[in-house]
C-alpha positions as CSV (number, residue, x, y, z in Angstrom):
1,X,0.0,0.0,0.0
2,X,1.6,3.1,-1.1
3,X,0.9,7.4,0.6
4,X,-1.9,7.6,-1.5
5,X,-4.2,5.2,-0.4
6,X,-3.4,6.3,3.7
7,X,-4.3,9.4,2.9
8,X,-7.6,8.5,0.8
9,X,-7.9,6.5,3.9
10,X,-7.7,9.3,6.4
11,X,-9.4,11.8,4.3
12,X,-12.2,9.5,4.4
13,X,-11.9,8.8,8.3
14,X,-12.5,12.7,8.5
15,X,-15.5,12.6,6.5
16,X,-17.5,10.1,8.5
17,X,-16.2,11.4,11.8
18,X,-17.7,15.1,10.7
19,X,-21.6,12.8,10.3
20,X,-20.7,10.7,13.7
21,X,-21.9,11.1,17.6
22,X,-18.9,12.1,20.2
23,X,-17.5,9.2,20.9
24,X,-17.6,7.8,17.7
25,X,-16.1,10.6,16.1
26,X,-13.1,11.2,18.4
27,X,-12.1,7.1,17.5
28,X,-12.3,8.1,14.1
29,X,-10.0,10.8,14.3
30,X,-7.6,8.8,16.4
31,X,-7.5,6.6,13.2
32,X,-7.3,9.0,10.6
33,X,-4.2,10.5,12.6
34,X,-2.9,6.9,12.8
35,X,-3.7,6.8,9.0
36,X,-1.6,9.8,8.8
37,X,1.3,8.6,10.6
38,X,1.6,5.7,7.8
39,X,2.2,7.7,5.4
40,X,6.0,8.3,4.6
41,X,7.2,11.7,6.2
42,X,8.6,14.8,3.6
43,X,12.0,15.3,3.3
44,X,13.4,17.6,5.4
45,X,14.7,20.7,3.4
46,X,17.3,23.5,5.4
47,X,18.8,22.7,8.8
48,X,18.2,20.2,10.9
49,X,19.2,22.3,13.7
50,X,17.7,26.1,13.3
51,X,19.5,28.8,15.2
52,X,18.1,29.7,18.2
53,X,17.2,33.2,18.8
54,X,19.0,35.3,21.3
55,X,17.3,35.7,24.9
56,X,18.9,39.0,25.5
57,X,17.7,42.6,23.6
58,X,20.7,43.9,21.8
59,X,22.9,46.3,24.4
60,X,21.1,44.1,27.4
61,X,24.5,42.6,29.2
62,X,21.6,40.8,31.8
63,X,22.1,41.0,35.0
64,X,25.5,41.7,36.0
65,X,25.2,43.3,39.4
């Protein structure tokens, strides 16, 4: 079974969970998300690792006292 037919599958999940009581409907989301998950992930594009932004305004030298 290839991507396409898990996410026909979960696209359909989503279509009878929007018709369904509650209950029902939160189990069918649970399996459109595990429908989701089988489907094989995009390839990452840039860095895995993005900077991380600087805690401290520019001129702030924290507190030095």
């Amino acid at each position: 079974m290839d991507d396409e037919f898990y996410r026909e599958r979960a696209r359909h999940m989503r279509e009878l969970a929007n018709q369904a009581d509650p209950f029902i409907k939160k189990r069918l989301l649970r399996l459109a998300s595990n429908y989701d998950a089988m489907t094989t992930p995009p390839p990452m594009t840039g860095p895995s690792n993005p900077p991380v932004a600087s805690v401290f305004r520019e001129g702030d030298k924290g507190r030095e006292e």
